[in-house]
Each structure stands twice: as C-alpha cells, then as structure tokens.
C-alpha positions as CSV (number, residue, x, y, z in Angstrom):
1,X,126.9,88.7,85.1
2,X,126.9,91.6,87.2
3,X,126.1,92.0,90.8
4,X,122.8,92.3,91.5
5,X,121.4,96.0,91.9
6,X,118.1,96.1,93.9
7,X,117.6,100.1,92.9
8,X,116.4,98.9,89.2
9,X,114.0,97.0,88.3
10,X,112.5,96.3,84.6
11,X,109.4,97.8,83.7
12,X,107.2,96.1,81.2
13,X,104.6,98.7,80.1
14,X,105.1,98.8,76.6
15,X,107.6,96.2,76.1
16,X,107.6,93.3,73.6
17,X,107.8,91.1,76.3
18,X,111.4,89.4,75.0
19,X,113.0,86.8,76.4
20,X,116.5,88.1,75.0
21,X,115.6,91.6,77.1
22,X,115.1,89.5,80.3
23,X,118.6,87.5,79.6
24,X,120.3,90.8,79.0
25,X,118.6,92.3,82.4
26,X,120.1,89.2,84.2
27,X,123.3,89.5,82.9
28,X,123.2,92.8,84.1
29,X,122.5,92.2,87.6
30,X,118.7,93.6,87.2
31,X,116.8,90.6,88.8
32,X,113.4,92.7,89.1
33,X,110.7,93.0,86.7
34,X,107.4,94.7,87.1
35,X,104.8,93.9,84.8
36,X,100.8,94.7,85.3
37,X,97.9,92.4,84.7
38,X,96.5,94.7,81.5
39,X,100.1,95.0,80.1
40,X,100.1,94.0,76.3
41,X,96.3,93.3,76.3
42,X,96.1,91.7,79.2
43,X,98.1,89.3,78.6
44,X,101.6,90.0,79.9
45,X,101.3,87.1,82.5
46,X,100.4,84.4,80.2
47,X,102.9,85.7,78.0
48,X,106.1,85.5,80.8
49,X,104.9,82.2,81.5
50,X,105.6,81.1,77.7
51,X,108.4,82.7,77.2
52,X,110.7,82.7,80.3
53,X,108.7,80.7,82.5
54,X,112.6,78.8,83.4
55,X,113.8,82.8,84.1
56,X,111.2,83.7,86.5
57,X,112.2,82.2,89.8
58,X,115.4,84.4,89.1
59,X,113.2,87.5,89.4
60,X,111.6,89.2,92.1
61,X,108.2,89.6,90.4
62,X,106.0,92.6,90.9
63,X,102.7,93.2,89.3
64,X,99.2,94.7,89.7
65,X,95.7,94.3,89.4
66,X,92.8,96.6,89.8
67,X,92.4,97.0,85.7
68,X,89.8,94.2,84.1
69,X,88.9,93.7,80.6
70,X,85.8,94.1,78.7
71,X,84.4,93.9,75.1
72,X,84.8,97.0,74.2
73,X,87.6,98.8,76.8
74,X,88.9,98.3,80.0
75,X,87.4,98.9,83.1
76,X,88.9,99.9,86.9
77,X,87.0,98.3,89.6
78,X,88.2,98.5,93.4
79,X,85.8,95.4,94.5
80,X,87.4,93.3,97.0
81,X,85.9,90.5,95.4
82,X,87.5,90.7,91.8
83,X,90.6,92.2,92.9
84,X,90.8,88.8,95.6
85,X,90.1,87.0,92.4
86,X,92.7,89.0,90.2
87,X,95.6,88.3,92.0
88,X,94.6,84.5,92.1
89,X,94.1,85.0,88.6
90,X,97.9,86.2,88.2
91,X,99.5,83.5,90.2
92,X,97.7,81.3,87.8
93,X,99.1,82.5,84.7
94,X,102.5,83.6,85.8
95,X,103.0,79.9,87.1
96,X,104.4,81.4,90.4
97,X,103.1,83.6,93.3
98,X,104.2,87.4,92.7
99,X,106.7,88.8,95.1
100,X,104.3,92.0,95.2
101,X,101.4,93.1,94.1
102,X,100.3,96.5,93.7
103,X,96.9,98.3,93.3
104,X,96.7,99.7,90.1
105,X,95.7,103.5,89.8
106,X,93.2,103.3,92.7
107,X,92.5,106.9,92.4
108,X,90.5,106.2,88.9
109,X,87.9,104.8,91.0
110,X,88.1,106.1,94.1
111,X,87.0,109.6,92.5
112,X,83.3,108.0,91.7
113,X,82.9,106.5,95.3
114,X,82.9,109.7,96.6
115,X,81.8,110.6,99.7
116,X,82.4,106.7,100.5
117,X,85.9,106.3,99.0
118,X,87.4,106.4,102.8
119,X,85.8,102.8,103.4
120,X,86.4,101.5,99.2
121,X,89.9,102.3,100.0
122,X,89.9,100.2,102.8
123,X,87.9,97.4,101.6
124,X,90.6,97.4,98.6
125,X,93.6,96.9,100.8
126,X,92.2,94.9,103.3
127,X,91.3,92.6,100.2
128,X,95.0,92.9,98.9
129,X,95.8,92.3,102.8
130,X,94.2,88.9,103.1
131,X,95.4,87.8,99.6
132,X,98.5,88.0,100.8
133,X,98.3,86.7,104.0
134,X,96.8,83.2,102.0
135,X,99.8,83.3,100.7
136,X,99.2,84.2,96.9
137,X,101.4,87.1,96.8
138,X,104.6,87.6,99.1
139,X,103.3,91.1,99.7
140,X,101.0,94.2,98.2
141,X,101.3,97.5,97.9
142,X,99.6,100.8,96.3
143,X,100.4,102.0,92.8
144,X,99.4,105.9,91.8
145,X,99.7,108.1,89.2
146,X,98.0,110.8,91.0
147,X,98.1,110.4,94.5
148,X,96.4,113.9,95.4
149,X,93.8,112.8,96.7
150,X,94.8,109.7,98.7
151,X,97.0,111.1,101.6
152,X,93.2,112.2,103.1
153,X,91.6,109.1,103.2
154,X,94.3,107.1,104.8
155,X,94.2,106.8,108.9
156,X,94.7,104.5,111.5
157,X,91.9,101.5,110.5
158,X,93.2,101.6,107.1
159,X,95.3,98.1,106.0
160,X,99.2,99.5,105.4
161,X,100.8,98.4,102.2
162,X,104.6,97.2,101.9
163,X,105.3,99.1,99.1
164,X,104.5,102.1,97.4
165,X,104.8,103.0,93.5
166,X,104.6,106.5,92.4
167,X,105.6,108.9,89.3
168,X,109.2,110.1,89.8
169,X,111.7,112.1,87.4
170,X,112.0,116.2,86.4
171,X,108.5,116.0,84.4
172,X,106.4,115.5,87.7
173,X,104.6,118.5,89.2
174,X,104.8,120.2,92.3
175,X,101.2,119.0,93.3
176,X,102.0,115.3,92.6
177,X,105.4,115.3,94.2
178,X,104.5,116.9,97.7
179,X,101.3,114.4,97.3
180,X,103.8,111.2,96.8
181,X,105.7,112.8,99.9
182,X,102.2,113.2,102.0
183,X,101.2,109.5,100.9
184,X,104.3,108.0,101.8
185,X,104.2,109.7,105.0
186,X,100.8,108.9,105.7
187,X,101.5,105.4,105.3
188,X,104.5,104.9,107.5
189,X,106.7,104.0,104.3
190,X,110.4,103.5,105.0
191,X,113.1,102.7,102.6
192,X,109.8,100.7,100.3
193,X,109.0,103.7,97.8
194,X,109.1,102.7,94.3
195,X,109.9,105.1,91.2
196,X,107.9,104.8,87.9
197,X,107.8,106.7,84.5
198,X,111.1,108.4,85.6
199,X,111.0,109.9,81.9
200,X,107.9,110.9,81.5
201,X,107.1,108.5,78.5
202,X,110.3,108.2,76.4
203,X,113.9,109.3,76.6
204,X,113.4,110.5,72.8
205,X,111.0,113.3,73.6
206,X,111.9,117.0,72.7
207,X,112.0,117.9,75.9
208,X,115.5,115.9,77.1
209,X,117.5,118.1,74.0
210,X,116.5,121.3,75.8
211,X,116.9,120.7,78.8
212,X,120.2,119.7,80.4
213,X,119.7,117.2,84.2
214,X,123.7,117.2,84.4
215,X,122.9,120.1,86.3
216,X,121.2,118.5,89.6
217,X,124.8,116.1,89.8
218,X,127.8,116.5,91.6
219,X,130.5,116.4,88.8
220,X,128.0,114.7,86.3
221,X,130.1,115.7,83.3
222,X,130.8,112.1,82.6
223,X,127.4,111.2,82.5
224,X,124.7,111.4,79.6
225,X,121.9,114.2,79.8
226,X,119.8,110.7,79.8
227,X,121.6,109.3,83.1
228,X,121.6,112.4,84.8
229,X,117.8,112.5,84.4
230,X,117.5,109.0,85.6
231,X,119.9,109.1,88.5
232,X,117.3,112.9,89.7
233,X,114.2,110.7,89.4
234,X,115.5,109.2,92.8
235,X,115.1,112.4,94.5
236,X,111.9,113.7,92.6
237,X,110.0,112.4,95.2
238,X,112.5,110.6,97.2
239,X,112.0,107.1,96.2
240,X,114.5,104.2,96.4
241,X,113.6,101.9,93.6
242,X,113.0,102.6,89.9
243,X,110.5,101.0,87.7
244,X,111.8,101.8,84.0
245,X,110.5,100.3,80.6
246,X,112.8,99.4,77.6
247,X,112.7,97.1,74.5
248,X,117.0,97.4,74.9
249,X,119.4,95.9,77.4
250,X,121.9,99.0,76.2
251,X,119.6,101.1,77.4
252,X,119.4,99.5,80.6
253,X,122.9,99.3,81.0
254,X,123.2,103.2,80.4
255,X,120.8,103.7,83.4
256,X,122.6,101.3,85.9
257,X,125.5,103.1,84.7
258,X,124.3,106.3,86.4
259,X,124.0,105.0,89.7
260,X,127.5,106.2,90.2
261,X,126.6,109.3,89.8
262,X,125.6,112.1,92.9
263,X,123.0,113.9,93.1
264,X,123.2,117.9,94.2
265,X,120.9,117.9,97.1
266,X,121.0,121.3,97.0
267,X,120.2,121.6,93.6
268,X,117.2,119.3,94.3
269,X,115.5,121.5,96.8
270,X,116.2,124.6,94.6
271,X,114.4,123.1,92.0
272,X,111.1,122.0,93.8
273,X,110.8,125.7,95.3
274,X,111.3,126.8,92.4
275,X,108.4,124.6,91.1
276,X,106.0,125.5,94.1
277,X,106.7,129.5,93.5
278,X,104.9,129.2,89.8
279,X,101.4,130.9,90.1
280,X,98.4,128.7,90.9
281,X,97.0,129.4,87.1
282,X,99.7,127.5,85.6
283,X,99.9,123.5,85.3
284,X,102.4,121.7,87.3
C-alpha cells in the first residue's frame, strides 16, 4: 500500500460502486471517497454500506445532500428541515457519520428564492451548522457548480462552511473560475478548497487529443497529456483537493502519478488572461 495522499480523493458520480475499485484506491494510498446522496439513484449510501461497509472506517467519507427524490424526477430543496433530516438520513444508511457533508448545487434553488435567497442561504447552512454540531457529520461544507451568484449573498451573519467544492480543470470558464476565487474568499477558506469534474466529464472526450496541458508543466514531457490536465486542475481555481470519478484503479494510479509533476505558474496566469480577454458575446 502506498502512503496515503490527502490531494485525491475518489469520486463516485457515475461509478459502479465496486468494492474491488475501493480496495485498489486503498492500496494506493487514496483513503477519501466522495459520494452524494442521489448518486446511482439515490442509493449510493445504502449501496457502500453493503458492499464495503468493513472498508469504510478506512475512509474519510464526504457526501451531500440538498437533492431528494420523487415519482417522477428529482427535486432540489434548500429547507432546513429536510436537509437536517437528509444528513440523518445518510448516517443511517452509510452505517457511520460522514466526515463532511456538503450542500449540493445550492445555486439551483437559490435562483427561485430570489429576492430572499440572502436569508435561504443562511437558513441552509445554519441547518448544516447545527447538524454538525449534534454530531452527525464531523463537518459541512458548500458544493457548486456555478458559484456566480453566491459570493453576493454571503456576509458576516452567514454560518461559514469547512469546506468548499467547486469545478476545477482547463474546461472551466473565466466567469466560474474568478467566481470560485470570490466565493472562497468571501468565505475565509484556507487550505479547505476542494476540486471537482477536473475533466470536464470524461478523459475520452475529443477535446484532450487536440489539445496538449503538457504545456502549463515545468518539464512535463514525462507526463501523459491526461496527467498534465489533472495536475492544472489544481490551479484552475486554486484548489487543494481533487474529487475525481473512475470505474479503474489504473486510472487512478495515472493521476496520483502526476502529482510529481510542476505546474508553470506562469503559464497559469497567461492562460486565465487570456480567457478574460475573449469578448463578452462569447461563452466561457
């Protein structure tokens, strides 16, 4: 087994939820998993708990509520009251107390409080807050996929999270990266900024063949036009933890493996100006 790497941790959006993938994570030293309460139908806890439930104290265990399910879809609620209920819910199923637990997309419905989505924001967290505080999670944080419109509503009455998840990689947009930034700032986070999605989906899209990330390392020549885009995704936003899905502990391997590798700082900059100089018209 490897030594134990706290800058990965294994993301199960999309995964078949194998026991043979968390062995292989342990015996490479990843001993973090993130999973989500609507993962694989909702029911990625239950599912843990059957397979692995003998694995799980070896994890630190992140997850998040704020999704619920219903006959026909899913359905996003920020109501203190079911998301109090959700996490009691997941340290039911899971057989353990989660380490963390984030709120899930928050922005969905914050856009249809408006012009009270200052005070849902607040009730959410401090609902999160008090969970924790009880003792059924070790800690909670804020999860976002589009964090535009969150750095506004935070100020100084507003509960504080321990952790922050946002989009990272070379496939996130100006707007959403200096957001993340804002966010991060606005919530005094320090060293607790979590990566997601650092491929924007899949490492087999089109888009990896054209373009080569080798470019934003220090002598990356070594390195695969895979790692190189993994290893970025720390600095696209500036995030110290990665959240990243696969079905393959080769895969995972490959990505610890670009940990060695150094990112161009330089580079890095040059890139997000490059980003923010693209007319307003055009998507970012």
């Amino acid at each position: 087994m490897r030594d134990s790497d706290p800058r990965v941790v294994l993301g199960l959006h999309r995964s078949r939820h194998e026991r043979r993938l968390l062995t292989g994570a342990l015996d490479l030293g990843v001993t973090a998993i993130d999973t989500s309460a609507n993962y694989l139908g909702f029911r990625s806890h239950e599912v843990l708990a059957q397979i692995a439930s003998d694995l799980l104290p070896k994890f630190t265990l992140s997850t998040k509520v704020g999704y619920f399910p219903r006959a026909d879809r899913a359905e996003h609620s920020l109501d203190p009251t079911r998301l109090h209920r959700a996490v009691e819910q997941a340290a039911r199923d899971l057989g353990r107390e989660p380490d963390v637990v984030f709120l899930h997309k928050l922005e969905h419905s914050l856009q249809e409080a408006a012009p009270h989505n200052r005070d849902v924001l607040a009730l959410a967290c401090a609902a999160l807050a008090d969970a924790a505080t009880q003792g059924m999670c070790g800690a909670w944080g804020i999860a976002s996929w589009d964090p535009s419109p969150l750095p506004e509503l935070i100020d100084a009455t507003t509960p504080k999270p321990s952790a922050l998840m946002v989009r990272a990689g070379l496939l996130v947009g100006i707007r959403t990266l200096d957001a993340a930034d804002a966010l991060a700032l606005a919530l005094g986070m320090s060293g607790r900024v979590w990566g997601m999605s650092p491929f924007g989906g899949s490492t087999g899209t089109p888009v990896w063949d054209r373009i080569d990330p080798r470019v934003f390392l220090r002598g990356g020549a070594g390195l695969s036009r895979v790692q190189a885009a993994f290893r970025a995704a720390y600095r696209l936003p500036q995030v110290d933890i990665i959240a990243v899905g696969t079905d393959e502990p080769a895969h995972l391997s490959e990505l610890i493996g670009a940990l060695a590798g150094e990112v161009d700082e330089q580079a890095i900059r040059q890139y997000r100006s490059l980003l923010r100089g693209r007319s307003p018209g055009q998507p970012v």
